[in-house]
Phi, psi and omega in degrees: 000126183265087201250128208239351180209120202237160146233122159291117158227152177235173175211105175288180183287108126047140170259126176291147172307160158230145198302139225218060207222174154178163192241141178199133186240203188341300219257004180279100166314322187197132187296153184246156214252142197201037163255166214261166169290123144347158157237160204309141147309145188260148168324147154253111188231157173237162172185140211271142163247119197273355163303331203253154181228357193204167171258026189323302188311305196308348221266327212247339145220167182200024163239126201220120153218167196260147187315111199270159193283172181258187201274181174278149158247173172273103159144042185066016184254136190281118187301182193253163191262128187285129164305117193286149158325100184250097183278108171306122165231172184279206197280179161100332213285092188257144189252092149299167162262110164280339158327294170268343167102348207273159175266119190272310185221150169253138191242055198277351179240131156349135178077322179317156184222143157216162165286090188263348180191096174329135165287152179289148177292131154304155181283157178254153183293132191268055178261357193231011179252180181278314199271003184083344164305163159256175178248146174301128159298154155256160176292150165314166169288147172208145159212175164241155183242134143263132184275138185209123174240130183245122200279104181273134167242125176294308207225117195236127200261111172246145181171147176267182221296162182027059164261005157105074157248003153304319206261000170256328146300348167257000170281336184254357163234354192046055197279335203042046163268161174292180192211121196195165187270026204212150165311158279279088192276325176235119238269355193207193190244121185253125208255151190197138191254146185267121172272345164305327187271333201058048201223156186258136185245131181251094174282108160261156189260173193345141135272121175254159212282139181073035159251000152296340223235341166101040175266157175055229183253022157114143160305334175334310187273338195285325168333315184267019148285325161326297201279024213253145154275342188199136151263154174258124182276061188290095181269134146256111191299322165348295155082072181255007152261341166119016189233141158320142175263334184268035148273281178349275187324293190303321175289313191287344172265353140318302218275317165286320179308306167320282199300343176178131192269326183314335171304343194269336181295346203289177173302135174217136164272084207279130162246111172287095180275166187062046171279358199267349182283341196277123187305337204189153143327336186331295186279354177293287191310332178294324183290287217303305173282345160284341201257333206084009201264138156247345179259106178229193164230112183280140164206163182237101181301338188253005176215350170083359197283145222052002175303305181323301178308321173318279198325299150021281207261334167284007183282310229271348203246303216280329178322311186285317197296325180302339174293283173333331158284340170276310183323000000 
């Protein structure tokens, strides 16, 4: 189970008291105030792990706090400063305010850290004030987050249900999602890497028409498409559901355009799939003329045949962007 979006509270830690003492011996007229500071509370940091693929754990907790510092003692002595707190999350991950709505980090690079809750100042002693008085510790920082982990990918596999985008990511990657004759066999997004390319694949699932509006299984998904450098466009050409395939295309870049018109700018590889069902060219040219598309790739995700070319043609497009990214 693949869970992609949490709530969280966290709390840093507490600023230790601080001590309210004086010293004084024999050889002393009048004692002097010798109490120590508190120490700091410790921080709440996420950081993205490049280890982690879900916010699954998060699902089994959702509370974190980090340790407060300790108190001041007499003779000047300084509580020790409380440890932060290091929440691991994966890569991908962006940290809202849930309160507010707002984005404190997209934690999109291996390592990246943000700070979600300042530790409380330990309190100071009074050997360090004018008047000998103490000053109060403060508290930690405490919120709620919400966590949305959007899934990085060179390559985001789109297509409504069972046009075989499971069974053309485990033919070019051995990725293992299931695969079945029935809608939405895949229920999350499963990711699988071309190890010749080094390149990362996202099988997402069908998109059905009116799923910006949270039809089928939602807009949820449609998110993780965003980081994608490219889609692969998957039709069954077949039409072995019983749906037209160049409606199937035009409806599914509807379905992006709406939830985000930037999707239609990526890079996109119309693959025409289930060629091994097909009897005749009939629907190709019939595809070629309704949609306008002349550039595809046929391929049969179950017999392999066009794969080579598929693979090819994501080399020859991440190639160009990476040029492109370089000027």
């Amino acid at each position: 189970m693949a869970i992609d979006e949490v709530r969280i509270w966290v709390k840093a830690g507490d600023g230790g008291k601080p001590c309210s003492s004086v010293y004084k011996n024999r050889y002393m007229r009048h004692p002097r105030p010798d109490g120590g500071c508190g120490g700091k509370g410790g921080d709440v940091i996420l950081e993205a792990d490049p280890s982690l693929n879900t916010l699954r754990k998060f699902h089994f907790q959702q509370h974190f706090r980090a340790p407060s510092g300790k108190h001041g003692g007499s003779n000047r002595k300084k509580g020790a400063d409380g440890e932060d707190l290091v929440i691991k999350v994966p890569v991908g991950t962006l940290v809202r305010d849930a309160g507010t709505g707002k984005l404190l980090k997209d934690l999109a690079q291996p390592g990246q850290r943000v700070v979600v809750a300042r530790g409380g100042k330990g309190g100071i002693g009074n050997a360090y004030t004018k008047d000998h008085s103490v000053v109060p510790a403060q508290p930690g920082q405490e919120r709620e987050l919400v966590l949305e982990l959007k899934y990085l990918a060179d390559v985001g596999i789109v297509g409504l249900p069972s046009a075989g985008k499971s069974t053309l990511l485990n033919a070019l990657t051995g990725a293992g999602s299931e695969t079945g004759s029935y809608h939405f066999t895949t229920r999350n997004p499963v990711l699988g890497t071309l190890p010749e390319l080094e390149v990362v694949m996202a099988d997402l699932p069908g998109i059905v028409e009116g799923a910006h509006e949270g039809k089928g299984l939602g807009d949820r998904f449609l998110k993780h498409i965003e980081r994608a450098k490219v889609l692969l466009h998957v039709v069954d050409i077949s039409g072995s559901e019983g749906r037209l395939p160049w409606e199937d295309y035009i409806v599914l870049n509807e379905e992006l355009r709406k939830y985000n018109p930037a999707l239609l700018a990526k890079p996109q590889i119309v693959v025409l799939n289930k060629k091994d069902l097909l009897r005749n060219m009939e629907n190709v040219r019939r595809f070629e003329e309704f949609t306008g598309v002349k550039d595809f790739v046929l391929v049969s995700a179950k017999t392999g045949e066009g794969l080579d070319e598929l693979r090819r043609r994501i080399a020859e497009e991440l190639e160009r962007i990476r040029d492109g990214e370089g000027e």
